[in-house]
Backbone as CSV, one residue per row, in Angstrom:
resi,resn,N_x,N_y,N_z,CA_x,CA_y,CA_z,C_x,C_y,C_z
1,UNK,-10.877,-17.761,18.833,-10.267,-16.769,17.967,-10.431,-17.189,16.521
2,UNK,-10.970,-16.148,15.945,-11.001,-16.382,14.231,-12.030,-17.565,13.799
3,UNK,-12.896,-17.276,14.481,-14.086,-18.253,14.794,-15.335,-16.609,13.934
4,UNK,-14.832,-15.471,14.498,-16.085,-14.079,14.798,-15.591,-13.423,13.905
5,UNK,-16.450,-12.368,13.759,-16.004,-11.718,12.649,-14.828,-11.051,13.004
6,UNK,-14.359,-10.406,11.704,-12.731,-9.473,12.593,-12.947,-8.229,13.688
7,UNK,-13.814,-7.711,13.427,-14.403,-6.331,14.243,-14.786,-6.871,15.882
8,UNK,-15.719,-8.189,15.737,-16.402,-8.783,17.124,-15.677,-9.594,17.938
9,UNK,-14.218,-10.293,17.008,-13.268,-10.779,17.465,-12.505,-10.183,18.514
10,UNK,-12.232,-9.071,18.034,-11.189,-7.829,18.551,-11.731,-7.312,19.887
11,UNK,-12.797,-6.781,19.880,-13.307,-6.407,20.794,-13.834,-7.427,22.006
12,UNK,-14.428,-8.732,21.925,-14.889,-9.735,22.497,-13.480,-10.118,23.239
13,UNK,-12.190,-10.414,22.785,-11.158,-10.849,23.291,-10.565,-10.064,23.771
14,UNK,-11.002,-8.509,24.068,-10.550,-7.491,24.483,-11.318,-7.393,25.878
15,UNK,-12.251,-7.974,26.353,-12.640,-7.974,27.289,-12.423,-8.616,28.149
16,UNK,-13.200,-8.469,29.061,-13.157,-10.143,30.301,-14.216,-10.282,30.423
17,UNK,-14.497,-11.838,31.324,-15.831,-12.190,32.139,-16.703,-11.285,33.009
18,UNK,-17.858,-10.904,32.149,-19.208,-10.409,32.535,-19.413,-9.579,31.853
19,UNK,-18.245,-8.978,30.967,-18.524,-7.756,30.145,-19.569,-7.826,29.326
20,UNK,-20.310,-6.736,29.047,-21.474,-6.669,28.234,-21.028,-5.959,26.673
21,UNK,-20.762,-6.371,25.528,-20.069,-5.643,24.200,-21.426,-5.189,23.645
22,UNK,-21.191,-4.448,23.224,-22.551,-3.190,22.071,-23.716,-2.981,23.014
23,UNK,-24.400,-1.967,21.952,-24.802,-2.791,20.985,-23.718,-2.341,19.766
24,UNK,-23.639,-3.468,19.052,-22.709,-3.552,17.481,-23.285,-3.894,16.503
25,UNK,-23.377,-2.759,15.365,-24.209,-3.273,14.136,-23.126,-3.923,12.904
26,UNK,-23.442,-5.402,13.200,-22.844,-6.436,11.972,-23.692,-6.995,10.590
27,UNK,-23.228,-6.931,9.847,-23.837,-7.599,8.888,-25.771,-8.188,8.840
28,UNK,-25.674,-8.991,9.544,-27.174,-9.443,10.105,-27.755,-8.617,10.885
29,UNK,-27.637,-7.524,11.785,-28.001,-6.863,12.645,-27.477,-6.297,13.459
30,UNK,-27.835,-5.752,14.391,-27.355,-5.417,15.608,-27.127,-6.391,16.654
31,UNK,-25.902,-6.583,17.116,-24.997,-7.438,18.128,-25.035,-6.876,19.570
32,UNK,-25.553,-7.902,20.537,-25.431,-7.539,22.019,-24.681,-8.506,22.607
33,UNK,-23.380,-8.550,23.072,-22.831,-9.614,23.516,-22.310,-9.618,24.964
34,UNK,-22.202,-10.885,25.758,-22.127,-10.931,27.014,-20.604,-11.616,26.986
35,UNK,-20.070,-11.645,27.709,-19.142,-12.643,27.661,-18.848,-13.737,28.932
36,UNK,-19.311,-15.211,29.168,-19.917,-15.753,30.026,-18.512,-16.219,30.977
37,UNK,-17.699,-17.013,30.118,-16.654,-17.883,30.674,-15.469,-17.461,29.873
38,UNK,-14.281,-17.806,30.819,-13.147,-18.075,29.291,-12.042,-19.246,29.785
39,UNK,-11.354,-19.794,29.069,-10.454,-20.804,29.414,-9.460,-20.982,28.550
40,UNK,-8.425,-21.688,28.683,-7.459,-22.399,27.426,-7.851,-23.290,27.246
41,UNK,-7.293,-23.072,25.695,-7.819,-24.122,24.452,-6.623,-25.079,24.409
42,UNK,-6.793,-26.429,23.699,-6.522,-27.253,23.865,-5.225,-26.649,22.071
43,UNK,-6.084,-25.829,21.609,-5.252,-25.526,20.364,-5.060,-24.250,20.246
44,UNK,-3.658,-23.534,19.557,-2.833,-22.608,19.491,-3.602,-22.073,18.275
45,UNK,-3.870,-20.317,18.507,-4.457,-19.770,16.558,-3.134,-18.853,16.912
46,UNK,-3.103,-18.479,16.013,-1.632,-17.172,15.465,-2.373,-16.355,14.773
47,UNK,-2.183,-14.760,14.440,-2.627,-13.985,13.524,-1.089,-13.511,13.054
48,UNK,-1.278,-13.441,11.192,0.251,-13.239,10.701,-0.593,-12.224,9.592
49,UNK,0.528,-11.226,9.344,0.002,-10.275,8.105,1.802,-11.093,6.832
50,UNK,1.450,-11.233,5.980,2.536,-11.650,5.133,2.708,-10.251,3.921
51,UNK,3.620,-10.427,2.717,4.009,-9.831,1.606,4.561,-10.854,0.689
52,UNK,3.126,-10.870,-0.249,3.360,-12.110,-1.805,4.218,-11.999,-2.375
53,UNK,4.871,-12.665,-3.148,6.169,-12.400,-4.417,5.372,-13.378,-5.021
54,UNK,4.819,-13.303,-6.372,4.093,-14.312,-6.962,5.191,-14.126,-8.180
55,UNK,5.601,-15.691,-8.393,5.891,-16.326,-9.786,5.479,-16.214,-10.932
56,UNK,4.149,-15.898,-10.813,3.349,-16.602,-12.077,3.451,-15.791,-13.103
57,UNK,3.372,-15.786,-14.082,3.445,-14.593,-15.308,4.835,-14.353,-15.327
58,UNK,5.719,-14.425,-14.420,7.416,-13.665,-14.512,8.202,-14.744,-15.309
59,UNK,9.146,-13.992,-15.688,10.299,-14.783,-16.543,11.264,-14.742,-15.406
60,UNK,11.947,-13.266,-15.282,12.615,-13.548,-14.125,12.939,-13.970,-12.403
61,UNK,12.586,-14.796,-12.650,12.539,-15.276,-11.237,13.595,-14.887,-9.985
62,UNK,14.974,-15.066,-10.690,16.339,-14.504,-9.811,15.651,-12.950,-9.332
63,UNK,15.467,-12.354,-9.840,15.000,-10.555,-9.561,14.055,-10.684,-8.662
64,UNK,12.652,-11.723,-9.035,11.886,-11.546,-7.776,12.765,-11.758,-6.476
65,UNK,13.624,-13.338,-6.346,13.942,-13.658,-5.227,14.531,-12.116,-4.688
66,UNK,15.577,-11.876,-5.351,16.179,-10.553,-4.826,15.401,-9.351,-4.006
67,UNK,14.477,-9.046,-4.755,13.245,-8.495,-3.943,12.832,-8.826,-3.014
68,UNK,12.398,-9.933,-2.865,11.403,-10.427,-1.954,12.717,-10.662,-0.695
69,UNK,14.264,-10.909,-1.049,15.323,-10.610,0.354,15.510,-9.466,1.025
70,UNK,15.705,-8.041,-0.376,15.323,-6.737,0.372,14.483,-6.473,0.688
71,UNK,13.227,-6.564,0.474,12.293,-6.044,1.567,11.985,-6.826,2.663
72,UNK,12.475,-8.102,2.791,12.254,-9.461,4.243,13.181,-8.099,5.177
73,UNK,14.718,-7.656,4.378,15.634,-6.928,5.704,14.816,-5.347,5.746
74,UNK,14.378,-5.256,4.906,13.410,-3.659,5.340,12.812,-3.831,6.491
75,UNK,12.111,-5.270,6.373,11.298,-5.159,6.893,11.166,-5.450,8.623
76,UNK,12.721,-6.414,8.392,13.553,-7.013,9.375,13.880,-5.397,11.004
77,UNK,14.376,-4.672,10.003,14.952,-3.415,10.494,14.616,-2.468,11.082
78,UNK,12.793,-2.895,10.956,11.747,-2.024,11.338,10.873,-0.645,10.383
79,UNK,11.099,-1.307,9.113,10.097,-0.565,8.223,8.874,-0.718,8.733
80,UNK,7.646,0.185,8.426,6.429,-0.332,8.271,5.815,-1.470,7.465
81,UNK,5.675,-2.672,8.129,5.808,-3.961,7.596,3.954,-3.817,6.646
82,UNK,2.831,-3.034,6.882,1.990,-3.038,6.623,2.280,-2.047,5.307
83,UNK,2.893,-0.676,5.266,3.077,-0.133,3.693,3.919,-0.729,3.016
84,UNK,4.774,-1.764,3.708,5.463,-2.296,2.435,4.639,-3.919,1.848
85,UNK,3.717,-4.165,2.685,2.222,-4.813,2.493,1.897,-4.374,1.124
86,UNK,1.251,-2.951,1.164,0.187,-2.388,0.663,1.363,-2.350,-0.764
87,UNK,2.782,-2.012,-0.750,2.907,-1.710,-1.854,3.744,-3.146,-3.091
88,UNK,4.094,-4.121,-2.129,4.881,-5.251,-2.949,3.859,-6.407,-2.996
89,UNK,3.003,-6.697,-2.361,2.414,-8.070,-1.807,1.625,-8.399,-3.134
90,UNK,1.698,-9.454,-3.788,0.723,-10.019,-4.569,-0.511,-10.259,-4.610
91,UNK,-0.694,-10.536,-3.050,-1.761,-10.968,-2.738,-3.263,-10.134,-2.679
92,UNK,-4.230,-10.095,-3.606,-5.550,-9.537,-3.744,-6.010,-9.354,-2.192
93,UNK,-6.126,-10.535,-1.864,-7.418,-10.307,-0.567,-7.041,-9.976,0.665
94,UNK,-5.132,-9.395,1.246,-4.601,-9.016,2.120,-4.107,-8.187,2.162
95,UNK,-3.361,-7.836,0.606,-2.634,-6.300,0.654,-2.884,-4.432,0.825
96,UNK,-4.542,-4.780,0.739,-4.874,-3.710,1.140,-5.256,-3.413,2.305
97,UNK,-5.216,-4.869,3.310,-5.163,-4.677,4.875,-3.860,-5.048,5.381
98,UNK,-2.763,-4.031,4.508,-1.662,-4.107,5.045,-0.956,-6.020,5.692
99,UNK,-1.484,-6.815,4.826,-1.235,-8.135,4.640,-1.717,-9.344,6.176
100,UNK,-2.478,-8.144,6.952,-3.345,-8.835,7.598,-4.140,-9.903,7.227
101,UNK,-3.465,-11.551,7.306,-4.379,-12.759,7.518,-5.484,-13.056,8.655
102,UNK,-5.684,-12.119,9.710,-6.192,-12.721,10.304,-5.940,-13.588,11.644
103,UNK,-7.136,-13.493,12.126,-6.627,-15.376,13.178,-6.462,-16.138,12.458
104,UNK,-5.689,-17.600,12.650,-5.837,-19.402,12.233,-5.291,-20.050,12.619
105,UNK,-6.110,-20.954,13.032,-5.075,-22.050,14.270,-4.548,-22.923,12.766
106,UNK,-4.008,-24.317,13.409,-3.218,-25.101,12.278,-4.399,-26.011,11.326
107,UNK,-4.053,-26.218,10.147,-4.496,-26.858,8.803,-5.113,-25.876,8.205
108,UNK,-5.157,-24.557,8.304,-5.967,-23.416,7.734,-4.649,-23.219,6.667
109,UNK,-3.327,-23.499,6.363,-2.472,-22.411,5.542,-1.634,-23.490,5.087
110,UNK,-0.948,-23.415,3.800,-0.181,-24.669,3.222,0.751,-24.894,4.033
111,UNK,1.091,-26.257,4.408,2.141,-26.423,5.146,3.714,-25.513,5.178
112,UNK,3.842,-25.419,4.724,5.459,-24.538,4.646,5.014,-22.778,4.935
113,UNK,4.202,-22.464,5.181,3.346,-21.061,5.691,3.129,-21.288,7.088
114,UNK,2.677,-22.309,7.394,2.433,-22.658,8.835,3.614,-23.358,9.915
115,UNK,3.926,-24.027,8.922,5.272,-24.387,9.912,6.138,-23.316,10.455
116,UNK,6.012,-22.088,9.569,7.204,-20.937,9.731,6.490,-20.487,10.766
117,UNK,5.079,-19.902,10.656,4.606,-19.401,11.625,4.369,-19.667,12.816
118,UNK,3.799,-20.958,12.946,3.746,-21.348,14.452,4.978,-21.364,15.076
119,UNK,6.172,-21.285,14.680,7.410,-21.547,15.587,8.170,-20.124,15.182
120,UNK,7.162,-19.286,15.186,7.660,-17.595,15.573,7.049,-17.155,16.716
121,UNK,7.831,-15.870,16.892,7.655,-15.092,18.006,6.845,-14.050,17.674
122,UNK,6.125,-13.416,18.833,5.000,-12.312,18.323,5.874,-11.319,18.052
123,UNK,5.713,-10.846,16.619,6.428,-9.310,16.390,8.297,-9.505,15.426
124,UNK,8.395,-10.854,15.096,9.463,-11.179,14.211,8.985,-11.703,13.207
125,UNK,9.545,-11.107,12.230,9.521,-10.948,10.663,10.405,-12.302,9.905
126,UNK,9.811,-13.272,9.583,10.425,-14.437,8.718,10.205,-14.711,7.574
127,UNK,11.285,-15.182,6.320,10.872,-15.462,5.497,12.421,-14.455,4.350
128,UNK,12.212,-14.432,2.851,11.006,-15.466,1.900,11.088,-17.225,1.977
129,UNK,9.772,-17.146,2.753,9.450,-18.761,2.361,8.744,-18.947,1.280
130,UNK,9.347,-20.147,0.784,8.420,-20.935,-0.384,7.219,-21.887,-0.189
131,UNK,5.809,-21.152,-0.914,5.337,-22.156,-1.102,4.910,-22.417,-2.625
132,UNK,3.546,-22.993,-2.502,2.941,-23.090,-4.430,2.644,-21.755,-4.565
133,UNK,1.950,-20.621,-3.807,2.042,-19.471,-4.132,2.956,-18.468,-4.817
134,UNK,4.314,-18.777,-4.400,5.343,-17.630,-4.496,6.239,-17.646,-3.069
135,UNK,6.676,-16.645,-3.112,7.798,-15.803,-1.975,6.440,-15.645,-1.120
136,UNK,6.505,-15.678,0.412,6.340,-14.865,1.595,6.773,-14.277,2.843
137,UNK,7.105,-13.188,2.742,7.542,-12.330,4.429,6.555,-12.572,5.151
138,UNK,6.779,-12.856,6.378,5.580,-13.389,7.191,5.921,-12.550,8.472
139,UNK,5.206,-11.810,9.141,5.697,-10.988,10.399,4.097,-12.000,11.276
140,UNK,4.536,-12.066,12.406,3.503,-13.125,13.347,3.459,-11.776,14.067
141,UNK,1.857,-11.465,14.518,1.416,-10.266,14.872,0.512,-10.797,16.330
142,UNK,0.174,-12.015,16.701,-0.527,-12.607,17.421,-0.540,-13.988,17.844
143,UNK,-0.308,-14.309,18.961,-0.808,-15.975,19.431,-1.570,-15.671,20.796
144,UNK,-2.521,-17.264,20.546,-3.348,-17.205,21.835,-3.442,-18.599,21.549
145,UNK,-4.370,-18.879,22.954,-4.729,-20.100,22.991,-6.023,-20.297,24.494
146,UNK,-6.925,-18.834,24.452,-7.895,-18.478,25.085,-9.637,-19.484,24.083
147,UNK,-10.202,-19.287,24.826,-12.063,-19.504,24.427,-12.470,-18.694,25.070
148,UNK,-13.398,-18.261,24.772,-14.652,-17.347,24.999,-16.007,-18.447,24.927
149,UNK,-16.799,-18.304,25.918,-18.343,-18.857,25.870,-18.928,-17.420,25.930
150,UNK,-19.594,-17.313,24.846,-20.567,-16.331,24.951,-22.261,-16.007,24.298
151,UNK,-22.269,-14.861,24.916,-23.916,-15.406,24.574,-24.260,-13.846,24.390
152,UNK,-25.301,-13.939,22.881,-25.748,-13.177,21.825,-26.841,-12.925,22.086
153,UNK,-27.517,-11.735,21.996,-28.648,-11.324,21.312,-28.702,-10.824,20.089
154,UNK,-28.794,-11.016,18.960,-29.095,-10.575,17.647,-30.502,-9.852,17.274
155,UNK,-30.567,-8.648,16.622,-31.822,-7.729,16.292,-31.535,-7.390,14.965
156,UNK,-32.385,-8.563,14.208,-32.003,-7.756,12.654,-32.266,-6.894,12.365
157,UNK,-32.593,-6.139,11.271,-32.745,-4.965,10.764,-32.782,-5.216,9.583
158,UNK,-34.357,-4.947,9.123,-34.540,-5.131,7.993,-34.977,-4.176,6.765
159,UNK,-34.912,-3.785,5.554,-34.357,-2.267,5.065,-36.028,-2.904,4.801
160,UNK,-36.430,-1.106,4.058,-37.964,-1.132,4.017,-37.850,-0.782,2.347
161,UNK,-39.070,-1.248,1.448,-39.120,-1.484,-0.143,-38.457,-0.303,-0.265
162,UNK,-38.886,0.950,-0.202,-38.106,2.360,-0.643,-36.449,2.453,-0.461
163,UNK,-36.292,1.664,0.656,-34.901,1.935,0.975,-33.807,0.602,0.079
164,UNK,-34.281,-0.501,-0.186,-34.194,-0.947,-0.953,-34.370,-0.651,-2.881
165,UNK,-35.164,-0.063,-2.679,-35.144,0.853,-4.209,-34.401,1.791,-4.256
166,UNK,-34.015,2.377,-3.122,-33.063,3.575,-3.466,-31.781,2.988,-3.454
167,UNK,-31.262,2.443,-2.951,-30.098,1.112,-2.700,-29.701,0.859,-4.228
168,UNK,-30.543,0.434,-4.520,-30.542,-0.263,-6.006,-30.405,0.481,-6.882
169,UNK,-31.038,1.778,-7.282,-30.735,2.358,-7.914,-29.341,3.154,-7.767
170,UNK,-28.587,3.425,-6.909,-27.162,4.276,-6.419,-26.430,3.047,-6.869
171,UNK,-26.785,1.599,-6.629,-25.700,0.642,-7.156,-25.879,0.435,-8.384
172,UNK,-26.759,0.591,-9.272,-27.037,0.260,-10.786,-26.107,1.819,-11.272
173,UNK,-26.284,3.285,-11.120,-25.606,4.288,-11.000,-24.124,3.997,-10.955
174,UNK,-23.839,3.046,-9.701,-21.995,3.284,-9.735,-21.683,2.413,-10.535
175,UNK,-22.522,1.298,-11.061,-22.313,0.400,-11.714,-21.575,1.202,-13.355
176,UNK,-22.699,1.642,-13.602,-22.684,1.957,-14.947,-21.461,3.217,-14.690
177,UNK,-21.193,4.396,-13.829,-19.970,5.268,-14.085,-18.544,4.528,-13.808
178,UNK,-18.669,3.127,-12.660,-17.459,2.301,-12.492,-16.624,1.846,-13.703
179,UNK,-17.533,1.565,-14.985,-17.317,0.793,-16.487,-16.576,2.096,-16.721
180,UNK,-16.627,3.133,-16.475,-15.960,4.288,-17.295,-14.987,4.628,-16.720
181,UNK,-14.870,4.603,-15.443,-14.095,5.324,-14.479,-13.267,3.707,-13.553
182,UNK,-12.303,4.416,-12.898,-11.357,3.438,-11.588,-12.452,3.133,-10.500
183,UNK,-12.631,2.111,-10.591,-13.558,1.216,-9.327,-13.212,2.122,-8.323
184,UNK,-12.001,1.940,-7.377,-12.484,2.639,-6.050,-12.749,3.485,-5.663
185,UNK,-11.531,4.822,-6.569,-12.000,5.936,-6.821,-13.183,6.255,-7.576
186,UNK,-13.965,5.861,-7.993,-15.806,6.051,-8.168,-16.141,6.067,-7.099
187,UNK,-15.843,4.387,-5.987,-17.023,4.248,-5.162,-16.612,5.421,-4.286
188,UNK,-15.170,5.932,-3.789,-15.092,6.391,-2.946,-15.363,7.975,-3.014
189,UNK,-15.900,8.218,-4.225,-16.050,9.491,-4.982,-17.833,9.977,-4.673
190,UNK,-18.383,8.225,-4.341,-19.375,8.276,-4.214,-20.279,8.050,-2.786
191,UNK,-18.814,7.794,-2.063,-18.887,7.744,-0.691,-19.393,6.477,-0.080
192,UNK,-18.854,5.533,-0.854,-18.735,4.143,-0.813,-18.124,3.849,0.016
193,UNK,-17.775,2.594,0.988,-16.543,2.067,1.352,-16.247,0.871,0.789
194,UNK,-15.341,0.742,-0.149,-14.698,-0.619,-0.512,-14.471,-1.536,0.548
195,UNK,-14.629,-2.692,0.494,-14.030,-3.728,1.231,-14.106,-5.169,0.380
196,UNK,-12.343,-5.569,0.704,-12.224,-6.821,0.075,-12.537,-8.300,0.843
197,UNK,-13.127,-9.575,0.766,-13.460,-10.947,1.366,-12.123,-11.214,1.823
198,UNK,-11.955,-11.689,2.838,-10.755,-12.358,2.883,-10.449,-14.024,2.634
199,UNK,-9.172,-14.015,2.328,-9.337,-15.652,1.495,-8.903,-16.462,3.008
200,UNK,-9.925,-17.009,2.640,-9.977,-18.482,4.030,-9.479,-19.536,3.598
């Protein structure tokens, strides 16, 4: 888990032994996957979506904490823990996937993030914990402790000079109306799909 991409993850661990997945077009190509064996792992991953309260730049700090307690019981109570993601969370590279981190087994997250998490339950909401970041609500959305052996065929796909020139030119295009206009609403104006890296 959290080894694959998020899309091949999902689906691969959604299966069982012998299943045949795609074909799936990823990044490098088109994906054919088998799935050979599976077993327990010797180590525990968790998937947690959190909500940032960042420090930095604020004077008032008492007000964040306050915040970051009402929305822990919003969220406690059974709000939608992912729009109140999208609308408080500090965090760049999660809040627009509704504060989806992901899989990560342990030494992936600062200690005081991980300690909370591994000793939650799937589907309870903890926190604000402190770390060097700020405030975090942490809702634990996943544990396992499965492997997968599996086995790939990969078929790249490789774009041809024209299609590459036309590529280039639509991105030099959004480039130059993006400087004038709101990034997403351009790309998505232009029938783009945004997507943010996630921080590892």
């Amino acid at each position: 888990r959290g080894e694959l991409t998020p899309s091949l993850d999902s689906v691969v661990f959604a299966g069982k032994v012998g299943d045949i997945i795609g074909p799936r077009l990823e990044p490098d190509g088109y994906h054919l996957t088998k799935i050979l064996d599976e077993r327990k792992s010797s180590k525990e991953v968790v998937r947690a979506s959190h909500i940032l309260f960042s420090f930095e730049g604020e004077k008032d700090t008492n007000a964040i904490k306050a915040k970051a307690r009402e929305i822990a019981a919003e969220a406690r109570a059974g709000k939608d823990f992912a729009a109140l993601a999208r609308e408080y969370s500090k965090d760049p590279g999660s809040a627009s996937r509704g504060g989806d981190l992901g899989w990560f087994a342990k030494g992936r997250m600062v200690k005081e993030f991980e300690n909370a998490t591994f000793r939650m339950k799937v589907g309870e909401v903890s926190g604000p914990i402190r770390t060097q970041f700020g405030l975090h609500i942490i809702k634990l959305t996943g544990k396992d402790n499965r492997e997968l052996k599996l086995s790939s065929i990969v078929l790249p796909v490789t774009a041809s000079s024209q299609t590459k020139n036309d590529v280039f030119e639509r991105a030099r295009d959004f480039a130059y109306n993006a400087r004038e206009s709101e990034f997403t609403k351009e790309a998505q104006s232009l029938g783009f799909e945004v997507k943010e890296t996630q921080v590892q």
